[in-house]
C-alpha positions as CSV (number, residue, x, y, z in Angstrom):
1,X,0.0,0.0,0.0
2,X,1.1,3.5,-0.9
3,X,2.2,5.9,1.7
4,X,-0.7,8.3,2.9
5,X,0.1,11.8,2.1
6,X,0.2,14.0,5.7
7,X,-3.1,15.6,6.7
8,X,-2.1,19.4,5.7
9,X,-1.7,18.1,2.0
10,X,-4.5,16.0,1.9
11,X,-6.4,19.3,3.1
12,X,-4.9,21.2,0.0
13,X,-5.8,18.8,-2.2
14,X,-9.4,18.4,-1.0
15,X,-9.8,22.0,-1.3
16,X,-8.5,22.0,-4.6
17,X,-10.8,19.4,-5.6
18,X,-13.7,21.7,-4.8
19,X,-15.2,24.2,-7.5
20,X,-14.5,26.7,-4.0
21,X,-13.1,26.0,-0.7
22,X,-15.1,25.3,2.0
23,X,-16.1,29.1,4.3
24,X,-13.9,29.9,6.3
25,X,-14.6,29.7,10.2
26,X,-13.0,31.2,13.3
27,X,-9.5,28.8,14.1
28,X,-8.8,27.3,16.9
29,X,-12.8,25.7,17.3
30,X,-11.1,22.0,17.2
31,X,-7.9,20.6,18.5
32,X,-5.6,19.7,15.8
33,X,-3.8,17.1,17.6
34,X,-6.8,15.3,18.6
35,X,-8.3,15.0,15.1
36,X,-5.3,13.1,14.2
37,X,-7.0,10.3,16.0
38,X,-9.5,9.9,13.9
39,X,-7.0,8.5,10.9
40,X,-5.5,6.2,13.7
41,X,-9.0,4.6,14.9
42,X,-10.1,4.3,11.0
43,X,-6.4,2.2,10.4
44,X,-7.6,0.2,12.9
45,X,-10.5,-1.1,12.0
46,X,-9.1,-1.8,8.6
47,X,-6.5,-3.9,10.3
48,X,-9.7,-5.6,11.8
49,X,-11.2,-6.0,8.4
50,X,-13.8,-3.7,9.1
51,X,-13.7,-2.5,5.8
52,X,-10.9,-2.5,2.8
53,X,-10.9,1.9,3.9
54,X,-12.6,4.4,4.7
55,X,-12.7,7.8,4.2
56,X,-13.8,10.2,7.4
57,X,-14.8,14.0,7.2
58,X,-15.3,16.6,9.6
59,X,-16.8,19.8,9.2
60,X,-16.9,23.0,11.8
61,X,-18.2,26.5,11.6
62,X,-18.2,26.4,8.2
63,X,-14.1,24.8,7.9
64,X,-13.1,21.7,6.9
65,X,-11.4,20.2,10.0
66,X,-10.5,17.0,8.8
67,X,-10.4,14.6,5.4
68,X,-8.4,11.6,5.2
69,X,-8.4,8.0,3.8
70,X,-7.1,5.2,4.8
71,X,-6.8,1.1,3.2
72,X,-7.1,0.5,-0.2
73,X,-10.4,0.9,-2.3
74,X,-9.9,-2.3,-4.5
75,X,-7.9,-5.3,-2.4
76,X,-7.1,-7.1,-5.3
77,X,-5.7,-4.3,-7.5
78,X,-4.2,-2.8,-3.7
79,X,-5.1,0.8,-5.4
80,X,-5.3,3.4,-2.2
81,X,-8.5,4.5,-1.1
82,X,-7.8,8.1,-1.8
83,X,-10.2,11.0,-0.5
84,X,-11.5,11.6,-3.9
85,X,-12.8,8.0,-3.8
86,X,-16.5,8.0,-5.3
87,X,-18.9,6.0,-3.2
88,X,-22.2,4.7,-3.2
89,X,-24.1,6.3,-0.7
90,X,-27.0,4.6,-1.3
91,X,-29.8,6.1,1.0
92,X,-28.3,9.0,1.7
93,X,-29.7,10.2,-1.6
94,X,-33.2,10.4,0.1
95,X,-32.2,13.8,1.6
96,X,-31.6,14.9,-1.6
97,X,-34.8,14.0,-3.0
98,X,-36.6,15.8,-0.4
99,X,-34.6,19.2,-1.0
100,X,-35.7,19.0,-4.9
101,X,-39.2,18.5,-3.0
102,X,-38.6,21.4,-0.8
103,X,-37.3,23.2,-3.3
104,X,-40.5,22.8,-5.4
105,X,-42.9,23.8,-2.6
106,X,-41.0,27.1,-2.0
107,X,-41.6,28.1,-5.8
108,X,-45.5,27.6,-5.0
109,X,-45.9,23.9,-7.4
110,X,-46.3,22.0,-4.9
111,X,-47.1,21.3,-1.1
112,X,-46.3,18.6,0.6
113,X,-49.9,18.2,2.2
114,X,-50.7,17.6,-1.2
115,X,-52.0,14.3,-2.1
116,X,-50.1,12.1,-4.3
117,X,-52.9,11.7,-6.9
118,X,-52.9,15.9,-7.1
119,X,-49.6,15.3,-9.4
120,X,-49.7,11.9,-10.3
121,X,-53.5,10.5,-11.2
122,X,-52.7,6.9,-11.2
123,X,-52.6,7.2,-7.5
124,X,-56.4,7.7,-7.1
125,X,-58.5,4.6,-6.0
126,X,-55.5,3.5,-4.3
127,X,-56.5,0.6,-1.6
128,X,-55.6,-0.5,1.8
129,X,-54.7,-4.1,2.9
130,X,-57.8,-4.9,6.0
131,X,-56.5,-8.5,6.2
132,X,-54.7,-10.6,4.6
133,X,-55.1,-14.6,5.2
134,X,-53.9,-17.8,3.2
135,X,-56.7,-17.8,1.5
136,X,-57.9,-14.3,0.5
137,X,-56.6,-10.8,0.9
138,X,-59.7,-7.8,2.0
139,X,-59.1,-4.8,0.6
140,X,-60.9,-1.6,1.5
141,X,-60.8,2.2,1.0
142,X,-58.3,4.2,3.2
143,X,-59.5,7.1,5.0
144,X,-57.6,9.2,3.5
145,X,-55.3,9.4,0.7
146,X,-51.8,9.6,1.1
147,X,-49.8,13.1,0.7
148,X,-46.4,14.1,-0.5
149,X,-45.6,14.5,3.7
150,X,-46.5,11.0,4.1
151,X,-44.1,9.6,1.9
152,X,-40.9,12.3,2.9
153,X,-41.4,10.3,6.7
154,X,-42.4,7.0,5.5
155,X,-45.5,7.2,6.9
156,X,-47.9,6.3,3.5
157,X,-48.3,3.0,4.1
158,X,-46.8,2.1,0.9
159,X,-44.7,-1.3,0.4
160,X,-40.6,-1.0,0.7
161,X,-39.5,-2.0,-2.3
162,X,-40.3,-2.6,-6.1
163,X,-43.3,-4.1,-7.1
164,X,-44.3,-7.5,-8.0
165,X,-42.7,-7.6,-11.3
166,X,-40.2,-4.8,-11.3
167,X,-38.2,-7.1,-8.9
168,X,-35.0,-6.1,-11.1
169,X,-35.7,-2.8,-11.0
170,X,-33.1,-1.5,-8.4
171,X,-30.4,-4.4,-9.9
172,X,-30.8,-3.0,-13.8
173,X,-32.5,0.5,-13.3
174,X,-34.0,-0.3,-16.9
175,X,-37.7,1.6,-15.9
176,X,-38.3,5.2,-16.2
177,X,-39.9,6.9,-13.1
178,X,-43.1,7.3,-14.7
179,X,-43.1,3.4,-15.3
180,X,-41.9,3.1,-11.5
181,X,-44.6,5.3,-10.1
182,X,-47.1,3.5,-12.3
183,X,-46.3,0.3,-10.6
184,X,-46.7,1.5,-7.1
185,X,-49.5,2.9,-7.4
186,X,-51.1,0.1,-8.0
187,X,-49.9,-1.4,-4.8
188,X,-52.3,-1.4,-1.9
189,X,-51.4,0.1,1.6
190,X,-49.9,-1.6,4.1
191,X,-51.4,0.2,6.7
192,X,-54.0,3.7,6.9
193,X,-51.4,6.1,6.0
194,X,-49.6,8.7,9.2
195,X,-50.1,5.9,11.5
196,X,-47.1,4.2,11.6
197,X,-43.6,4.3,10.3
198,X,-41.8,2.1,8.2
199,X,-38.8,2.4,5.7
200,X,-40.3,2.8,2.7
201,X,-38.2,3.3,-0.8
202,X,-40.9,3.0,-3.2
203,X,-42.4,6.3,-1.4
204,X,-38.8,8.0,-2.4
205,X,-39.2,6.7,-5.6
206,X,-42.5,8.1,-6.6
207,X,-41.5,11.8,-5.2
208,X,-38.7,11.3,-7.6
209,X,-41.7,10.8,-10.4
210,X,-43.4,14.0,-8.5
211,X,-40.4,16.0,-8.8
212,X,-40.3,15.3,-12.6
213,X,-44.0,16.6,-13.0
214,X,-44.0,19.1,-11.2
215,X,-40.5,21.1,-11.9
216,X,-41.9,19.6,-15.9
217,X,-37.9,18.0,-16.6
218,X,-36.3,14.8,-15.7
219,X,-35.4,14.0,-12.0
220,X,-31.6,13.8,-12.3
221,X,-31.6,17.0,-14.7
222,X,-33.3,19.2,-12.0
223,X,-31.1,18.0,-9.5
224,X,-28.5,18.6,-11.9
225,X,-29.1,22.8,-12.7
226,X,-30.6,23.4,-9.2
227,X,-28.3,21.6,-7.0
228,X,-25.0,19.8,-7.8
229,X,-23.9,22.6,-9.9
230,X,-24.4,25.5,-8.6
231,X,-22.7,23.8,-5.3
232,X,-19.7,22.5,-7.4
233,X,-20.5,18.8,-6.4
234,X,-18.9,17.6,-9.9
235,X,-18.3,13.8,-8.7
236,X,-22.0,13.7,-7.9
237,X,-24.3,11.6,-10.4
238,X,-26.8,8.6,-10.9
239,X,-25.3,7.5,-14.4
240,X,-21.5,6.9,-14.3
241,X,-19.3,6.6,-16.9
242,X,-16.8,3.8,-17.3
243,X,-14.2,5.8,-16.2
244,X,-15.7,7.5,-13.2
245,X,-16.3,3.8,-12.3
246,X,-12.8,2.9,-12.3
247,X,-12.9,5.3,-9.2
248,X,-15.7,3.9,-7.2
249,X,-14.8,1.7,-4.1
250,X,-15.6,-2.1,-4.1
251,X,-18.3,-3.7,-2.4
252,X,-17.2,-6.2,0.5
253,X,-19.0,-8.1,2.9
254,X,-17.4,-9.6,5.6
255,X,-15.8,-13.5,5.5
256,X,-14.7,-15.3,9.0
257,X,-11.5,-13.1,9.6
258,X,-11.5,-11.2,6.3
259,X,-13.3,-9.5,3.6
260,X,-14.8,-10.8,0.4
261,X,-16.2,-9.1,-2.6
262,X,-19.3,-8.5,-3.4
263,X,-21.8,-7.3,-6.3
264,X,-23.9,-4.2,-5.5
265,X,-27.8,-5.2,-5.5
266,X,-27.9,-1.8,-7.3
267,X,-26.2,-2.5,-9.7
268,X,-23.6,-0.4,-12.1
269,X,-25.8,1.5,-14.2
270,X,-24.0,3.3,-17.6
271,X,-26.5,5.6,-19.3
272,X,-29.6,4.2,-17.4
273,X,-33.5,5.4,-17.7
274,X,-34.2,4.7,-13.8
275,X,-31.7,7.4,-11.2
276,X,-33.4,5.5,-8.1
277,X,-34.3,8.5,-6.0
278,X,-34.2,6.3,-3.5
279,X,-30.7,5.4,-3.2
280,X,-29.6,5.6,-6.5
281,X,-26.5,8.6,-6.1
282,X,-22.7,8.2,-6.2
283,X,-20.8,11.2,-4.5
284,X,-17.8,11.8,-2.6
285,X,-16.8,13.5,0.6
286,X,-15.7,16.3,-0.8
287,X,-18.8,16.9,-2.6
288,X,-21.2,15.9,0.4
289,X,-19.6,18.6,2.1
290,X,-20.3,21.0,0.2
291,X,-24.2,20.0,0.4
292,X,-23.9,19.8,4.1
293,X,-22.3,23.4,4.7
294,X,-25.6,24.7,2.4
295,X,-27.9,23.2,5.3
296,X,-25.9,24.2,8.4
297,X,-25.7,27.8,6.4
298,X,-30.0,27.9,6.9
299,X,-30.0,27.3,3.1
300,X,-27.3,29.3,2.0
301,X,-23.6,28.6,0.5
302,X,-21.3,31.1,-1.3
303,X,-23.5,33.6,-1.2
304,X,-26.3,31.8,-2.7
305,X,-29.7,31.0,-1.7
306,X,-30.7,27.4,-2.3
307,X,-33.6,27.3,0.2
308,X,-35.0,29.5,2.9
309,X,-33.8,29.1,6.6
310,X,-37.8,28.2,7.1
311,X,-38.1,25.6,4.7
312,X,-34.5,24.1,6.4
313,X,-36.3,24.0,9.8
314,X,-38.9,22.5,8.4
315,X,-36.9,19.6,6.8
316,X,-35.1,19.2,10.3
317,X,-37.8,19.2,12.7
318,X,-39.9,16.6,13.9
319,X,-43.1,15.3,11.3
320,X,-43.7,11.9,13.0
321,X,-43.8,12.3,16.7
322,X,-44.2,10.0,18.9
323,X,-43.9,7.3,16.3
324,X,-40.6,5.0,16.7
325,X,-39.0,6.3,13.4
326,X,-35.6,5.5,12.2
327,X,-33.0,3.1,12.9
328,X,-31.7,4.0,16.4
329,X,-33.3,4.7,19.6
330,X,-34.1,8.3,20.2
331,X,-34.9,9.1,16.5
332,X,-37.6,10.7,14.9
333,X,-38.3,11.7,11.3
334,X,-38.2,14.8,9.3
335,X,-38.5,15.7,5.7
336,X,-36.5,12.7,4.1
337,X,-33.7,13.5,7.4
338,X,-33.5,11.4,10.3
339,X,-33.6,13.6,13.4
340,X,-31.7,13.0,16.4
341,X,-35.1,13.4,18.9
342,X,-33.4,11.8,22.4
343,X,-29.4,11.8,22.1
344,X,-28.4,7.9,23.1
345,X,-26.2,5.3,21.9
346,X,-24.7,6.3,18.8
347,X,-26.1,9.5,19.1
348,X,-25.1,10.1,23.1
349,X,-22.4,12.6,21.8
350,X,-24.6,14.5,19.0
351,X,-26.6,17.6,20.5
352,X,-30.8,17.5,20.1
353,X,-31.8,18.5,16.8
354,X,-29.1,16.5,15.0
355,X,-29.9,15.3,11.5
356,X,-28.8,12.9,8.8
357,X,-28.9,10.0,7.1
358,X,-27.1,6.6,5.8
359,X,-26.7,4.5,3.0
360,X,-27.3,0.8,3.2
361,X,-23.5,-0.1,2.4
362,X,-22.3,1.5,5.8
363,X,-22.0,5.4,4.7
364,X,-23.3,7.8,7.2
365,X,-23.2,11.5,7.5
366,X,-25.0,13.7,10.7
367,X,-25.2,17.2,11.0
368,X,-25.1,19.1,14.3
369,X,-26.7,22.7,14.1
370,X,-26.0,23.6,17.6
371,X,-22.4,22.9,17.3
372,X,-21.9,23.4,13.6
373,X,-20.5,20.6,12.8
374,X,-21.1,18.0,10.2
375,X,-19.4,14.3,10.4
376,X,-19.1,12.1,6.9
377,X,-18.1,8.3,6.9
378,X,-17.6,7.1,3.6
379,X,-17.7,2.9,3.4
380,X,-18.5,0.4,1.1
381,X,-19.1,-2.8,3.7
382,X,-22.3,-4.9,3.8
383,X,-23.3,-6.5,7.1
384,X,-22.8,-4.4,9.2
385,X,-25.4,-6.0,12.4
386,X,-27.0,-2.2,12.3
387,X,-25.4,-0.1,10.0
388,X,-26.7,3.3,11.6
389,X,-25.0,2.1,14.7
390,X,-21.6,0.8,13.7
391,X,-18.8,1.1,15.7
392,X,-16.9,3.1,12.9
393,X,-19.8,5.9,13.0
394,X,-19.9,6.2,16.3
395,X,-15.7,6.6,16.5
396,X,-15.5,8.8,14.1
397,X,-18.7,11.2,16.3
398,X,-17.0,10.5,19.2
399,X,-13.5,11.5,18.5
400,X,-14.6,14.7,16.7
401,X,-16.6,15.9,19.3
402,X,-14.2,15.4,21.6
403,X,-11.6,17.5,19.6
404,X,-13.6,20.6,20.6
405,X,-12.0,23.0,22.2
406,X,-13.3,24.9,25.4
């Protein structure tokens, strides 16, 4: 493996990777020397065969504290993971998808108390499961339709995953949206929508199809002029190329003492018709940072307005309470963000209020308001027993938090 580079070069060249630096914040908010053990933990559990590396970001105040990467990306080429590594971060597009919502609302197309069926008519009629047996399945009216709201907590009711038929569509991505959303609809509620939670991608999936209608231009293009752009997230995308591949970490799951390779159920999509608004993005940490100082900036970055500091505190707050939401204890949901409700576990550390989100092959990223800091753990490990609570997420919280300085 190649010698990592020291930490004040790797900061240059993550800067330099940016279309513009990261703000500038007061010094002195976190202790240098501190943050340094951050890289040392990481190294560590790639000796364990955690992962093949990892890269780890911290954000304060608007600086970026801390980038490095440790291990190798690809064990059996031994090519460095590097911090320009591309990643699949899998859920952690669902934030996304809810800004382009957000976005839309603020213009006046939207609402998100809207009903589905408002934008997308195959929705009407939709039924609700009353029982289901061996030999017959009742199904009846809900009392309610469900609403763009519903499906930003995954609250509608809806089904997880593709429908009966579409089983491939996550693996080949070979459906358009409008195909997707067709299909769903079609599926009958689970349960009467807003009474209980449960993880729900085909929900994300149809307010990709919503987005689309309403903004009146493909999903990944709005996202595209509206969002990674403007914000100079160039390694962002749903459709990459063969040679934006070659820099995409492998896939390993974890094999008695080591690590074995495996496939993505996502798949590798080159020029596909379905971006998965799900789960469906690639990004790096670089980039992701630059998305993450626009929400701790109340919407703003460089100058520029990409929502209003109401519409971020509306995305951050709590739209499902007392409902057990998330993946942890002590977590509620917002507007496509988990919230940190009840700071515990892997969360003990984080203050009230704390958001984020992660992916379902171990990348996580949180965002504290109160402190103004931002954490990013870029993986690419199935397995994990709960990936929102792995021990390399809550390292990488704990050791940045406690780099503060009084």
């Amino acid at each position: 493996m190649k010698t990592m580079k020291p930490l004040p070069l790797l900061l240059a060249a993550a800067l330099s990777a940016c279309a513009a630096p990261p703000e500038t914040g007061r010094p002195g908010g976190l202790d240098p020397d501190r943050l340094t053990l951050i890289r040392q933990r990481m190294q560590e559990y790639v000796d364990q065969h955690q992962a093949s590396g990892i890269v780890t970001l911290v954000g304060n105040r608007g600086q970026l504290a801390h980038l490095e990467a440790v291990g190798v990306r690809d064990l059996e080429t031994g090519d460095p993971m590097r911090i320009d590594t591309i990643f699949r971060i899998a859920s952690m597009t669902k934030p996304v998808t809810a800004i382009a919502v957000v976005m839309l609302e603020e213009e006046g197309r939207l609402s998100i108390e809207d009903p589905v069926e408002k934008h997308l008519p195959e929705f009407k009629g939709q039924m609700l499961v009353k029982s289901k047996s061996a030999a017959e399945t009742v199904l009846v009216r809900p009392p309610r339709p469900i609403t763009l709201r519903d499906l930003l907590t995954h609250t509608s009711g809806l089904p997880g995953g593709p429908p009966v038929g579409l089983s491939d569509l996550y693996a080949r991505r070979n459906r358009t949206l409008a195909e997707a959303a067709l299909a769903y609809s079609q599926m009958p509620l689970q349960f009467e929508p807003g009474t209980k939670w449960a993880y729900c991608n085909a929900g994300l999936d149809t307010l990709g199809r919503v987005v689309e209608v309403a903004a009146g231009k493909t999903f990944e293009a709005f996202l595209q002029e509206r969002l990674f752009t403007p914000l100079g997230m160039k390694d962002t995308f749903f459709y990459p190329t063969a040679r934006q591949l070659a820099r995409v970490a492998k896939i390993y799951k974890k094999s008695g003492d080591g690590l074995t390779f495996t496939e993505s159920y996502l798949g590798d999509p080159v020029d596909g018709k379905f971006p998965l608004p799900a789960g469906g993005l690639y990004s790096t940490a670089s980039d992701l940072s630059r998305l993450y100082q626009m929400m701790l900036g109340q919407g703003t970055l460089d100058g520029r307005r990409y929502l209003s500091p109401r519409s971020v505190e509306k995305m951050t707050r709590n739209h499902t309470g007392d409902l057990r939401a998330g993946f942890t204890d002590g977590v509620v949901m917002g507007l496509g963000w988990q919230i940190v409700g009840t700071p515990t576990g892997v969360t003990a550390m984080l203050s009230p209020g704390s958001y984020g989100h992660g992916g379902a092959f171990g990348t996580q990223a949180w965002l504290d308001p109160h402190r103004g800091m931002y954490f990013v753990l870029l993986v690419q490990r199935t397995g994990f027993p709960d990936g929102d609570a792995s021990v390399l997420r809550k390292s990488l919280q704990e050791l940045a938090v406690a780099a503060i300085r009084d």
